[in-house]
C-alpha positions as CSV (number, residue, x, y, z in Angstrom):
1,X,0.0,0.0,0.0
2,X,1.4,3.4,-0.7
3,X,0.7,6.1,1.0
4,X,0.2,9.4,-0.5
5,X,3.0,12.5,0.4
6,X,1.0,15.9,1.2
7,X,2.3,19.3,0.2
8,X,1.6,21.5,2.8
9,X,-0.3,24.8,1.3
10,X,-0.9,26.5,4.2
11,X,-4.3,28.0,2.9
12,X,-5.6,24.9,1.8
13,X,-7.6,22.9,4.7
14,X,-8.3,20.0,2.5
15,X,-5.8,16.9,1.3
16,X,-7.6,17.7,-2.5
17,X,-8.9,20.6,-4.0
18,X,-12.7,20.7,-3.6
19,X,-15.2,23.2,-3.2
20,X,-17.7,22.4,-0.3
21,X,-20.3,24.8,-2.5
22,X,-20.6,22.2,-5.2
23,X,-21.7,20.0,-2.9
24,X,-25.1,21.6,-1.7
25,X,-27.9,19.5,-3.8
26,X,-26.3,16.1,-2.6
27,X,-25.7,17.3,0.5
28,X,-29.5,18.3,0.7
29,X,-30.5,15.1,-0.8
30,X,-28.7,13.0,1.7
31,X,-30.0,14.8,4.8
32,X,-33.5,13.8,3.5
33,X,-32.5,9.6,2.6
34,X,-34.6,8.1,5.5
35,X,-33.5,4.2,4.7
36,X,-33.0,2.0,7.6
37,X,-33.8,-1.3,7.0
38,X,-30.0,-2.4,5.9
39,X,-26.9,-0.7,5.1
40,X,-27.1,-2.3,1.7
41,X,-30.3,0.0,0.7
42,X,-29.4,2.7,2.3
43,X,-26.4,2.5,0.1
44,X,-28.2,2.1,-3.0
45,X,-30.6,5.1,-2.5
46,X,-28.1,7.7,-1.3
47,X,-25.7,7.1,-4.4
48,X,-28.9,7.5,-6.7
49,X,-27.5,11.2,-6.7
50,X,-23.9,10.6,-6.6
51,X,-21.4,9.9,-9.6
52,X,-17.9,10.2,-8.9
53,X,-16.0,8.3,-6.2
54,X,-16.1,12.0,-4.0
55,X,-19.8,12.3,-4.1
56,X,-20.0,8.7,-3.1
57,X,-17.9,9.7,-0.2
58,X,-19.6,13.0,0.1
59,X,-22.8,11.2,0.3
60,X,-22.0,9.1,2.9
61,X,-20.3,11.2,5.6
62,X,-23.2,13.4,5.1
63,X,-25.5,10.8,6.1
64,X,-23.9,9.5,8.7
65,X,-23.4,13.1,10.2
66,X,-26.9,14.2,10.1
67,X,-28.8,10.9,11.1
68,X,-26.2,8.9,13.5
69,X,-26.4,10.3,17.0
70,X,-23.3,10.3,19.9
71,X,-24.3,7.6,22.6
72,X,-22.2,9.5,25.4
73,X,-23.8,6.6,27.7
74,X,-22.7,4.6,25.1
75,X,-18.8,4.8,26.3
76,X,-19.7,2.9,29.0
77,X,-21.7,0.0,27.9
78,X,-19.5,-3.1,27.2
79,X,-22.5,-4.5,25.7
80,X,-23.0,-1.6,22.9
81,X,-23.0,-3.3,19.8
82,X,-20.9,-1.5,16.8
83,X,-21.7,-3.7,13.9
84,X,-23.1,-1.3,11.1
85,X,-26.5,-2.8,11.2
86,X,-27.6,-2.5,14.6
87,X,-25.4,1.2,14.2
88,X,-28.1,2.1,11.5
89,X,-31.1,0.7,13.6
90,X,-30.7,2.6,16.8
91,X,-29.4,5.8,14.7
92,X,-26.7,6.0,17.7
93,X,-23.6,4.9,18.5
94,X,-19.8,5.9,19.5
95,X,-16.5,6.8,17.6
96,X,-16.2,3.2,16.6
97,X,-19.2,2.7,15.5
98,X,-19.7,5.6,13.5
99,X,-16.3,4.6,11.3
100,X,-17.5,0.8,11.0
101,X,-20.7,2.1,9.7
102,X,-19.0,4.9,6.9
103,X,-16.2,1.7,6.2
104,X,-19.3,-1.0,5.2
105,X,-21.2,2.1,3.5
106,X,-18.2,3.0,1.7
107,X,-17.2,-1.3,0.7
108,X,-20.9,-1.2,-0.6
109,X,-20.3,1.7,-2.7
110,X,-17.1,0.7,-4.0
111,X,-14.7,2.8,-2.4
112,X,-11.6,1.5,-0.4
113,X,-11.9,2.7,3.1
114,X,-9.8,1.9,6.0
115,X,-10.6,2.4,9.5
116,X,-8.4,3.6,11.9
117,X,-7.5,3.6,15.5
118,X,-5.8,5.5,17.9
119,X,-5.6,9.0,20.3
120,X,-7.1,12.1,20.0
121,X,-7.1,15.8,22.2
122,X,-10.9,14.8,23.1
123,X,-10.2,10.6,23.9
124,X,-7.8,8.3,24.6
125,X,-8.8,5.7,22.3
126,X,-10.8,7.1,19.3
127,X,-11.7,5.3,15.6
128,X,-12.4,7.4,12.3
129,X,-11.2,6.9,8.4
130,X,-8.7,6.7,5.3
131,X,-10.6,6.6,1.6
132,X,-8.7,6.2,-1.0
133,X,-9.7,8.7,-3.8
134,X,-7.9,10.0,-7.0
135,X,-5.2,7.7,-6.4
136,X,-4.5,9.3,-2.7
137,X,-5.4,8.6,0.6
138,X,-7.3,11.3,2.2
139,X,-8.2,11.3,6.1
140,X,-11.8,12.1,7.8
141,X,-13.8,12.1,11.3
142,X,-17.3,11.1,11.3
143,X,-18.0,11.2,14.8
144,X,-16.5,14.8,14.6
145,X,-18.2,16.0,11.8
146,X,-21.6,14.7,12.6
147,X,-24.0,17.8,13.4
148,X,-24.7,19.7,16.1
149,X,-25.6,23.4,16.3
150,X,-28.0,24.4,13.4
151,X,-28.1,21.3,12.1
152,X,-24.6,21.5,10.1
153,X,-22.0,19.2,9.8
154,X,-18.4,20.4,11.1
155,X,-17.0,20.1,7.3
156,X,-13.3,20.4,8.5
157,X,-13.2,16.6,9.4
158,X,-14.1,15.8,5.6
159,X,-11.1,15.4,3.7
160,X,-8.5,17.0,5.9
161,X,-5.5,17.8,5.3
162,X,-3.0,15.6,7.3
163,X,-1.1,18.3,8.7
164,X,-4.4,19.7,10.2
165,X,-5.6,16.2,11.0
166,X,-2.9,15.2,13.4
167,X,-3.5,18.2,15.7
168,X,-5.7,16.6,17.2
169,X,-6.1,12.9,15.8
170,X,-2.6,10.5,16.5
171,X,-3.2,6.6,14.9
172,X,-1.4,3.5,16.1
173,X,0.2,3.2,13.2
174,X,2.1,6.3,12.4
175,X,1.7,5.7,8.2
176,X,-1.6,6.9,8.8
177,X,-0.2,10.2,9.4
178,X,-0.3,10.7,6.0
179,X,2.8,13.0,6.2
180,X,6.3,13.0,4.7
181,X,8.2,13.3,8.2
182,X,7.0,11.0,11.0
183,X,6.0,12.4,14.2
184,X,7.4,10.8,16.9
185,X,6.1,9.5,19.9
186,X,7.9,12.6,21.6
187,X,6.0,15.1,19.1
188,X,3.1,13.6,19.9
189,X,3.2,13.6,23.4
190,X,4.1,17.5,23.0
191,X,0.7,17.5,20.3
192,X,-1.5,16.3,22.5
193,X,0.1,17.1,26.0
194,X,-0.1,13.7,27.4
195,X,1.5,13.5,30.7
């Protein structure tokens, strides 16, 4: 697997160049999808609207960020299940849960997806994803992005640009930094001010 090097352009918060704009219609048509008998369906009648591989995507984290609530109670239930299915029947889950759900949505759709692990500012073990797109990997937080005030996603976590993304996100496998140099386990200690 190779992983993609990043240019950092300091003005550019996204690991591609997209314009959020051009996204409105889906965006509006996946808020309003209301499919929850299986993942599979869902899948087929949010794509009705999407072409490319990034409207697929688009499509998806959309979705899941509008209609998949945080289970804070959740944290604490050893019994919580995180498979996709029950995910999309309760319309609630944690981190894990929400990046299970956008990795099967994604496998449905087509698109390679990988779900990773590790720490974050807000949690000491936290789960989001890679999708490969335009022969890249590009990084992104469901559980993050889904919406909250106003009813609008937090677009930052779509598409990020790794050296954005590890502010505050640190995986247990450093290649999913996405970066040319490696942070260390020094720099991150520093980045996240664990003690």
């Amino acid at each position: 697997m190779v992983i993609g090097e990043y240019p950092w352009v300091g003005c550019n918060k996204k690991s591609m160049p997209i314009d959020l704009t051009e996204f409105k219609e889906l965006d509006a048509y996946a808020q309003k999808v209301n499919v929850k008998d299986t993942v599979e369906n869902l899948v087929s009648v949010l794509l009705q609207k999407a072409h490319s591989d990034l409207e697929k995507v688009r499509a998806i984290w959309v979705w899941i960020c509008h209609h998949i609530e945080y289970d804070a109670e959740g944290c604490h239930n050893r019994e919580l299940s995180l498979k996709p299915a029950d995910v999309l029947r309760s319309g609630k889950t944690i981190c894990a849960g929400y990046a299970l759900l956008f990795a099967k949505m994604c496998s449905i759709a087509g698109i390679q997806c990988e779900y990773l692990v590790g720490r974050s500012k807000r949690m000491k073990k936290h789960a989001w994803n890679a999708v490969h797109l335009d022969g890249k990997w590009h990084l992104l937080d469901c559980t993050w992005g889904r919406c909250r005030d106003l009813g609008r996603c937090n677009d930052f976590y779509f598409l990020t640009h790794p050296a954005l993304f590890v502010e505050d996100h640190f995986p247990d496998d450093p290649k999913w930094l996405l970066l040319k140099q490696t942070v260390t386990c020094a720099a991150a200690a520093f980045i996240f001010k664990i003690k």
